[in-house]
C-alpha positions as CSV (number, residue, x, y, z in Angstrom):
1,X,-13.9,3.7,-10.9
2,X,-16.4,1.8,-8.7
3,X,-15.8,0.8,-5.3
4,X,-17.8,-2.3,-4.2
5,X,-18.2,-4.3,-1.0
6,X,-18.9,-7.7,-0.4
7,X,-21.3,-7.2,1.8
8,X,-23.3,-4.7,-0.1
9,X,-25.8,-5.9,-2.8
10,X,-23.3,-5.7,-6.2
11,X,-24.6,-3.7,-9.2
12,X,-26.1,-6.1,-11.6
13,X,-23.6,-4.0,-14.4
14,X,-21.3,-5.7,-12.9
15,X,-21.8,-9.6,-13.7
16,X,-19.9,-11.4,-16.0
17,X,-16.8,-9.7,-15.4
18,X,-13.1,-10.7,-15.0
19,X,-12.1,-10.7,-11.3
20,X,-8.1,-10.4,-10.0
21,X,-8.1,-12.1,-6.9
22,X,-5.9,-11.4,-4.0
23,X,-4.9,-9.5,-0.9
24,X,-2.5,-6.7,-3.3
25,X,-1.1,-5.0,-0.5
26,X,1.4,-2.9,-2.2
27,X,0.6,-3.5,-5.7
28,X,3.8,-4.5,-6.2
29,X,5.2,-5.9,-9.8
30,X,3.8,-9.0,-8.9
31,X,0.7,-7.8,-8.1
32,X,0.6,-5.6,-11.0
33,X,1.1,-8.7,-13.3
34,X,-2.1,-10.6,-12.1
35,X,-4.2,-7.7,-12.6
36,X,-2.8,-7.1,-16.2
37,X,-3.7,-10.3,-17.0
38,X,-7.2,-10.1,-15.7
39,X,-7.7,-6.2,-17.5
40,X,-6.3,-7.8,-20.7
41,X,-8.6,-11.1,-20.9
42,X,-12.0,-8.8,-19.9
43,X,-10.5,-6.2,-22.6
44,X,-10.6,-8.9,-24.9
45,X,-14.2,-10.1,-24.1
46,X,-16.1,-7.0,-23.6
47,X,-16.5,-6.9,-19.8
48,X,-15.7,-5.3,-16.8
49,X,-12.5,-5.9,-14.9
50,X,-12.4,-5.9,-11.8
51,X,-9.7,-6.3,-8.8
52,X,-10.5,-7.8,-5.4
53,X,-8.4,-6.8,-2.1
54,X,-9.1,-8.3,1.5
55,X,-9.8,-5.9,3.8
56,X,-8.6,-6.0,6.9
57,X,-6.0,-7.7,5.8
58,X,-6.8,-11.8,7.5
59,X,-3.7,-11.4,9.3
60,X,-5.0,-8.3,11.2
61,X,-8.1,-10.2,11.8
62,X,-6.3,-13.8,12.7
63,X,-3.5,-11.5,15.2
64,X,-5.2,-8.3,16.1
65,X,-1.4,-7.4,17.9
66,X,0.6,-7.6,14.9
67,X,2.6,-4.7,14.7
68,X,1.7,-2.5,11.9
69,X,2.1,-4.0,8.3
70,X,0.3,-2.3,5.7
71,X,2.1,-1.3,2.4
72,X,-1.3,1.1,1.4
73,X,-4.6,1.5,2.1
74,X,-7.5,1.1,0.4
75,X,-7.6,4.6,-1.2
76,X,-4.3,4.7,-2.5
77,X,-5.3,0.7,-3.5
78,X,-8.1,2.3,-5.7
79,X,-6.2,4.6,-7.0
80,X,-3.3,2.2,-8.3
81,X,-6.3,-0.3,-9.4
82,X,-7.9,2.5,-11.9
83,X,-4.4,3.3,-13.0
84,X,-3.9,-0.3,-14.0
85,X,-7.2,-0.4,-15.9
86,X,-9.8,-2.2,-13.6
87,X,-13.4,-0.9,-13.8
88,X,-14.1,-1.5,-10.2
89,X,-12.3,-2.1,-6.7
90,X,-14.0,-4.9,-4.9
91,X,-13.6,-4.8,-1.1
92,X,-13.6,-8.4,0.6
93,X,-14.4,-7.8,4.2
94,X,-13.0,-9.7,6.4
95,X,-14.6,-10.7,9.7
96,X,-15.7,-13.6,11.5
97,X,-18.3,-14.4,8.7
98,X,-15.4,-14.6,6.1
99,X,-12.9,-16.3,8.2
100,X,-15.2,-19.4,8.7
101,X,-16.7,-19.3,4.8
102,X,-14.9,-22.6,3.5
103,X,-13.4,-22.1,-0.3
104,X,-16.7,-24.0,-1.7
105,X,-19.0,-21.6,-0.4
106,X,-16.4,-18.3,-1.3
107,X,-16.6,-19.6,-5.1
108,X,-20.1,-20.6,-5.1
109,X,-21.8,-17.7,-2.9
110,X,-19.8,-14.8,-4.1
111,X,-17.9,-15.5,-7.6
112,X,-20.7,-17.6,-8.9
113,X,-24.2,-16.2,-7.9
114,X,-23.5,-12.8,-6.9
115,X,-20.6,-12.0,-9.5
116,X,-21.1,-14.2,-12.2
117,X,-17.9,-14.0,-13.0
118,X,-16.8,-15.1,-16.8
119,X,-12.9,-15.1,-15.6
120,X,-10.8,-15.8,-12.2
121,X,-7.3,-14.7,-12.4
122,X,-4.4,-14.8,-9.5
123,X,-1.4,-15.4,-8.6
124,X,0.2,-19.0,-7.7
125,X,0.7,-18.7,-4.2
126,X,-2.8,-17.5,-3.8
127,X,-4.9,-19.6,-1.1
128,X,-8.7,-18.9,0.4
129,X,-11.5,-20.1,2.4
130,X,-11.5,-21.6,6.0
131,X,-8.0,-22.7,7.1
132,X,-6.3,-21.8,3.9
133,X,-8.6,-25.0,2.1
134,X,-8.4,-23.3,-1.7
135,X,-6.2,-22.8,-3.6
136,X,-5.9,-22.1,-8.3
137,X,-6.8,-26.3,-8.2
138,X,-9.9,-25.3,-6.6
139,X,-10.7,-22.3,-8.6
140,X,-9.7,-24.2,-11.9
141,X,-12.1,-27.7,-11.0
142,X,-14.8,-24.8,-9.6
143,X,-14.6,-23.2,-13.0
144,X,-15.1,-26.2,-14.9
145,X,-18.4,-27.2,-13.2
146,X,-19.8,-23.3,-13.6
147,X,-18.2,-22.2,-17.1
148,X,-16.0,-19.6,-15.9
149,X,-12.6,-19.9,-17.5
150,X,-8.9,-19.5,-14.7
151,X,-5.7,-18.2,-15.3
152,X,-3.0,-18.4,-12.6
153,X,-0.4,-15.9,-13.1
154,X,4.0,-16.8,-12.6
155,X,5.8,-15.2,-9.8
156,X,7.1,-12.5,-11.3
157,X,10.8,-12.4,-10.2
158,X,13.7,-9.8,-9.2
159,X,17.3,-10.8,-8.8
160,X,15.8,-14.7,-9.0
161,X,13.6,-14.4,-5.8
162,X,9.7,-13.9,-6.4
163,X,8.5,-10.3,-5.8
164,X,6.6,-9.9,-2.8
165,X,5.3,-7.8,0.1
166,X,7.6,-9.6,2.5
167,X,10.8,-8.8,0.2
168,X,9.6,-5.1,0.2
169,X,8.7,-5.0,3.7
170,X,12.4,-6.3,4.8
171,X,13.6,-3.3,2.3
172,X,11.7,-0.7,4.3
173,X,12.5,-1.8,7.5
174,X,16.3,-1.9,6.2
175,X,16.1,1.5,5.3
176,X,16.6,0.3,2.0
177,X,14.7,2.7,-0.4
178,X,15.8,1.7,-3.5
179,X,15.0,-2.1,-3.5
180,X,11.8,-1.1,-2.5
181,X,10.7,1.2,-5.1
182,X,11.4,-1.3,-7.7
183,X,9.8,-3.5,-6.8
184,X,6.9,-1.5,-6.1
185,X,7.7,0.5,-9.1
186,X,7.2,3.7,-7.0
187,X,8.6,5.1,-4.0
188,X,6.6,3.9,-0.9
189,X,4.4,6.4,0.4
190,X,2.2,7.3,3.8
191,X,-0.6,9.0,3.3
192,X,-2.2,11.1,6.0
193,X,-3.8,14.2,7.4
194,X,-1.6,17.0,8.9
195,X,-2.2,17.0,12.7
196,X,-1.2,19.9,15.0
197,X,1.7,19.1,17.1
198,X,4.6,20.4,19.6
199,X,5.7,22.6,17.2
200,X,9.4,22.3,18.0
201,X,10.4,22.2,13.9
202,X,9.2,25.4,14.0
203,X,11.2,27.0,16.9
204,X,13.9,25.7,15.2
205,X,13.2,27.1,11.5
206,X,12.3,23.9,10.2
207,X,8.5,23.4,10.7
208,X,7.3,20.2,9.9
209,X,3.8,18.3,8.9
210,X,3.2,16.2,11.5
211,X,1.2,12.8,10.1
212,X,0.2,9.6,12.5
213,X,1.2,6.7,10.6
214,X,-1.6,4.4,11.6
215,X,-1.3,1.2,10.3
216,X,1.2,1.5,8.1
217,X,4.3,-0.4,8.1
218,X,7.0,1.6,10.6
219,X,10.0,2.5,7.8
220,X,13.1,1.8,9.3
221,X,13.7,4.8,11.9
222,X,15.5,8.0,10.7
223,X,15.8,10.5,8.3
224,X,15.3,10.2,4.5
225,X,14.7,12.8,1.3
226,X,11.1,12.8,0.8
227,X,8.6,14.0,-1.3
228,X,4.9,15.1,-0.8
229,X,1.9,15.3,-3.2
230,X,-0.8,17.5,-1.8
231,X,-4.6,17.0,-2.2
232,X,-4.2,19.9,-5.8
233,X,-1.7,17.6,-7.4
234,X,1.8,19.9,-6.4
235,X,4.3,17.8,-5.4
236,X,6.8,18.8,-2.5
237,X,10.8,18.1,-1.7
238,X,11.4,17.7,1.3
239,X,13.6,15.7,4.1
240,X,11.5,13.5,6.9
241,X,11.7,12.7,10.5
242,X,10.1,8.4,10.7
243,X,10.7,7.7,14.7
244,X,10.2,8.7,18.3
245,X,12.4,11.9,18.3
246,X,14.9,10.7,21.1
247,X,15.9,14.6,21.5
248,X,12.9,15.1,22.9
249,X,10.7,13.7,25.4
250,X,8.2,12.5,26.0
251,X,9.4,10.2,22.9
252,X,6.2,10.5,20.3
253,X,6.1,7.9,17.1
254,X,5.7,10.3,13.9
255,X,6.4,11.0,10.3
256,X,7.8,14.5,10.4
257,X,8.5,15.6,6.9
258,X,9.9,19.4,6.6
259,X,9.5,20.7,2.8
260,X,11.7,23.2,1.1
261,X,11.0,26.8,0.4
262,X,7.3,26.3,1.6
263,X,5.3,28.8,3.6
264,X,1.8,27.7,3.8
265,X,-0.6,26.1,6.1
266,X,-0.9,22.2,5.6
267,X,-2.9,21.4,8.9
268,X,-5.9,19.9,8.2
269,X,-4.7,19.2,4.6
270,X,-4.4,15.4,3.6
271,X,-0.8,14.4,2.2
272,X,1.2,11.4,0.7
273,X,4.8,11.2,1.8
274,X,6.6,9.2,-0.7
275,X,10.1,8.1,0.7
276,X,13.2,8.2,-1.9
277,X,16.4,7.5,0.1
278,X,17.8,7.1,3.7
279,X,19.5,8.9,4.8
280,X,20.9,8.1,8.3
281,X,19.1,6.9,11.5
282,X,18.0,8.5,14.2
283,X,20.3,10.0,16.8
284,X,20.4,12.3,20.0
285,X,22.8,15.3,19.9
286,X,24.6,16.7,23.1
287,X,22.6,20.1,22.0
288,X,20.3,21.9,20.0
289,X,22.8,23.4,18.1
290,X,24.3,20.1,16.9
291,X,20.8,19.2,16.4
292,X,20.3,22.3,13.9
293,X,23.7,22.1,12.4
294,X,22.8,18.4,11.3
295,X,19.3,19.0,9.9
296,X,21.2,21.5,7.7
297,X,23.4,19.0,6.4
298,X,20.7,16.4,5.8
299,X,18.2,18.8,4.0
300,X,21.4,19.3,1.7
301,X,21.7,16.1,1.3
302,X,17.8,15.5,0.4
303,X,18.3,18.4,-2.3
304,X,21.2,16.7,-3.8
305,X,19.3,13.4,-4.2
306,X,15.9,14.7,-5.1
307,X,17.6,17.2,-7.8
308,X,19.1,14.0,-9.8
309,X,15.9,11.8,-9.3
């Protein structure tokens, strides 16, 4: 699968194709649904298919201080896109230049001239250009002028309520696992490198993979069964530390998984935590021992829930 960039000249194999358009943090079943329909319809015509993400995300661009948001990043984006059948990833960059290109110029400048496209597809709430000034009317009048066709894909809905990031965020930060990974249709996972760190897991015999979470959206604080796939495809059980560690100071923001009946070295080594259940919040003990004696009872726990998922 290609990955392109909008401000990179775009392969000439390209043109013609059927481009999802969206920001598809997440990739959630909503998501999922708008580039279906855009796969299916350039299935059906003979050309490539191709999904289009912003990034940064506008809001990172329009509030640099937002606290961090993001459901995936762009590899973990790619990889979900080739799973759903796209040919290529395009990247929208989005920067001063892109913030002030009015919807006109977006659909003329890059769908029509550079792309060529033969199909627009995206969602209903989907809006672009300069101060939000397109929207699917635009797309559809646009694609009447220049002969590409648009299809605008229904919410899709959970429990009545559209899916969306929002909904999913709200889950995560509610500790509540479960609502998220359906509507995601996968556990929600961090992906990171292994950094060194204090190394007080291992003093207390349960060493743990210490990951920065970046820009990710911060799970609710505490401790949930976990899995990890590593970079060779082996996939790891394991119970996770998300917080500041309020037994220890200074406090120090970190996903801390600690995996079962594993021995090896995993600094250095890149890793996606996927999160599967919560499983209490974070607390301070009156002792190490308390400390310990807990950690045994919530890798049990982790055991128990990862066995019978």
């Amino acid at each position: 699968m290609q990955r392109l960039f909008s401000s990179q000249e775009l392969p000439s194999e390209m043109r013609g194709a059927v481009v999802a358009l969206g920001n598809f943090d997440g990739f959630h079943l909503g998501h999922q649904a708008v580039a279906g329909r855009a796969v299916e319809m350039a299935r059906a015509s003979g050309v490539p298919a191709i999904i289009a993400t912003f990034d940064p995300h506008p809001v990172r661009h329009f509030r640099p201080d937002a606290a961090p948001f993001r459901l995936t990043t762009l590899d973990q984006r790619q990889a979900l896109f080739a799973a759903a059948g796209a040919d290529a990833m395009l990247v929208l960059e989005f920067g001063e230049a892109m913030a002030a290109m009015s919807a006109d110029a977006f659909v003329e400048d890059l769908l029509v001239a550079r792309l060529g496209v033969s199909a627009v597809v995206t969602g209903e709430d989907f809006v672009f250009g300069r101060g939000r000034g397109g929207s699917g009317e635009t797309l559809n009048a646009a694609g009447e002028r220049h002969g590409f066709a648009y299809a605008r894909v229904a919410a899709v809905l959970d429990g009545g309520e559209p899916v969306s990031s929002s909904r999913i965020r709200a889950a995560l930060q509610a500790g509540d696992c479960a609502t998220a990974t359906r509507l995601l249709t996968r556990p929600f996972a961090i992906a990171g490198t292994v950094q060194h760190g204090d190394k007080v897991g291992r003093t207390l015999g349960y060493p743990t993979a210490n990951i920065d979470m970046g820009k990710y959206l911060r799970p609710r604080f505490g401790i949930y069964a976990v899995t990890g796939r590593l970079a060779d495809g082996r996939v790891l059980h394991g119970a996770a530390n998300v917080g500041i560690r309020p037994q220890f100071d200074p406090p120090k923001e970190l996903l801390e998984p600690h995996f079962f009946d594993f021995s090896g070295d995993l600094y250095g080594a890149e890793i996606e935590v996927a999160f599967h259940a919560f499983l209490r919040g974070e607390a301070k003990f009156d002792s190490l021992d308390a400390l310990m004696a807990q950690m045994a009872r919530d890798c049990d726990e982790a055991r128990a829930i990862l066995a019978r998922s």
